[in-house]
C-alpha positions, -999 to +999 in steps of 0.1 A: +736-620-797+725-581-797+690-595-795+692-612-763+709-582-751+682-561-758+656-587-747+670-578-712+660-544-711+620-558-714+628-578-681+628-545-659+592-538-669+587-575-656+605-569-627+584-535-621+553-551-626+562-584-600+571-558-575+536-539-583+517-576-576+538-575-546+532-541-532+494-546-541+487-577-532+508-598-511+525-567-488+490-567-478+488-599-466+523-611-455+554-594-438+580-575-452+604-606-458+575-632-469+560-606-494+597-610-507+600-645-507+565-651-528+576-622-549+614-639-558+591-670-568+567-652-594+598-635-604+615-664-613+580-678-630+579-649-650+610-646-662+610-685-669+580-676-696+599-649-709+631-664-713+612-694-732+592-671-755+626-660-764+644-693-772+617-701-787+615-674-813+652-672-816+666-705-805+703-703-792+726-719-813+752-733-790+761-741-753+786-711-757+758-692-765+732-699-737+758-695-713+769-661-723+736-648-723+728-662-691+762-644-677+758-611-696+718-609-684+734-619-647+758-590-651+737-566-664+707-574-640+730-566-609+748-539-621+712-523-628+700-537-594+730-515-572+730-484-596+697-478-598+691-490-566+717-465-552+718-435-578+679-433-581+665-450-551+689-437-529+689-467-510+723-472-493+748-503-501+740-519-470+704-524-475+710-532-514+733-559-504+706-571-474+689-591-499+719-609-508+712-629-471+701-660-469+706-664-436+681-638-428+655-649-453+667-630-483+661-649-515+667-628-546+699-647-548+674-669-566+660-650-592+699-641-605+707-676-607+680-686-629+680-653-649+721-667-648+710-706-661+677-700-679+694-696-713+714-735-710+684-752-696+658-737-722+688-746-748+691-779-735+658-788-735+644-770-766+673-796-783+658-826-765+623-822-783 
């Protein structure tokens, strides 16, 4: 289990370097809140590649175990998200919790459900083949 707790730490440098593609290339091209939205889905493409280079060099065992992993990455993605986001950033809570809107656009929700149920479906269907 301590390995897929340290394989989180390598999805900040992933994260980083989406948000690079984004300020570089799409901010360029799109609004604000579109930039986001393309940026939330080559986040959750590049995770998804991650996340199945993992499993695929150390295949979860159980369901137990995909879905802890999926919950601890969950946890430990937005507790980096808000502290680091506040402490370092110094953004304030209320534009931290901004992309938590749907409403308004916001998608990110998206990228912490799959980092959340990557782990089960990658189980599930590396046990299919």
């Amino acid at each position: 289990m301590w390995q897929y707790i340290l394989a989180w730490f390598p999805m900040i440098l992933i994260a980083i370097f989406n948000a690079g593609i984004r300020e570089s290339i799409y901010a360029k091209y799109f609004s604000e809140l579109r930039a986001h939205q393309v940026s939330t889905l080559t986040g959750i493409i590049l995770f998804g590649l991650y996340i199945w280079v993992l499993t695929n060099a150390w295949p979860i065992q159980s369901t137990t175990q995909a879905v802890t992993i999926g919950l601890i990455w969950l946890g430990l993605t937005i507790a980096f998200e808000f502290l680091f986001g506040y402490y370092v950033m110094g953004h304030e809570w209320s534009q931290l919790l901004a992309d938590y809107n749907l409403l308004a656009g916001r998608i990110w929700i998206f990228v912490l459900i799959w980092i959340a149920i990557a782990p089960f479906i990658f189980y599930y269907f590396h046990n299919q083949i």
